[in-house]
N, C-alpha and C positions, 0 to 999 in steps of 0.2 A: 627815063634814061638814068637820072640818078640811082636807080633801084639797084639797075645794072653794076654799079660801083660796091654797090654790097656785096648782091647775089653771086658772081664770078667770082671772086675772093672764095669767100663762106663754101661755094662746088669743088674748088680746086684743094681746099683744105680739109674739104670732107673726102674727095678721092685720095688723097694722098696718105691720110689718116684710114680708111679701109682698105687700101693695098699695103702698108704698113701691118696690120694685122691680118693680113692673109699670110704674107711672107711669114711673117713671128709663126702664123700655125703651123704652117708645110713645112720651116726649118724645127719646128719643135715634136712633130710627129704625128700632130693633130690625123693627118691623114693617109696614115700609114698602114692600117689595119683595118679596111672599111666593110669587111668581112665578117667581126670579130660578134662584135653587137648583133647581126641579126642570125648568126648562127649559136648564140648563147641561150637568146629563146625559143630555138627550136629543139636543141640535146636536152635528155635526160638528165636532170642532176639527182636525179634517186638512185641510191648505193643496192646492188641488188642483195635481196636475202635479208635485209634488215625488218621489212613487214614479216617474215616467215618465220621470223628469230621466236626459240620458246624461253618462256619467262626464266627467270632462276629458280632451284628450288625453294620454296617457300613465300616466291612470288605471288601467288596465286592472287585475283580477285576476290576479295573479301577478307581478307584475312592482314591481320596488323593492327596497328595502333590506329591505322586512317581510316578503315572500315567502316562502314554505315552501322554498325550496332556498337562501336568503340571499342573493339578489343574483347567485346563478351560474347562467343557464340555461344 
């Protein structure tokens, strides 16, 4: 029975303390867009045309100072 003197307190201040931050979310927007996140991993965020893009001139593979023979063909 003495348990009870603790335990009631300790529930009532832990309900009061997570309905406190449910309000805080819902007035701060927490749940406002619950859409948002799971249709961010479904769109495309690849820019089109950019795989298709051709180099600059003088771009080319192999050619430059980064080249695998260093600039000596």
């Amino acid at each position: 029975m003495a348990s009870l003197y603790l335990l009631i307190p300790v529930a009532l201040i832990f309900c009061i303390v997570a309905l406190r931050l449910l309000l805080w979310a819902i007035n701060n927007g927490q749940y406002d867009d619950l859409d948002k996140e799971a249709w961010r991993v479904v769109m495309d965020d690849d820019v089109p045309g950019r795989k298709d893009e051709k180099p600059a001139p003088g771009d080319t593979p192999g050619s430059g100072a980064g080249s695998e023979t260093g600039g000596r063909d």
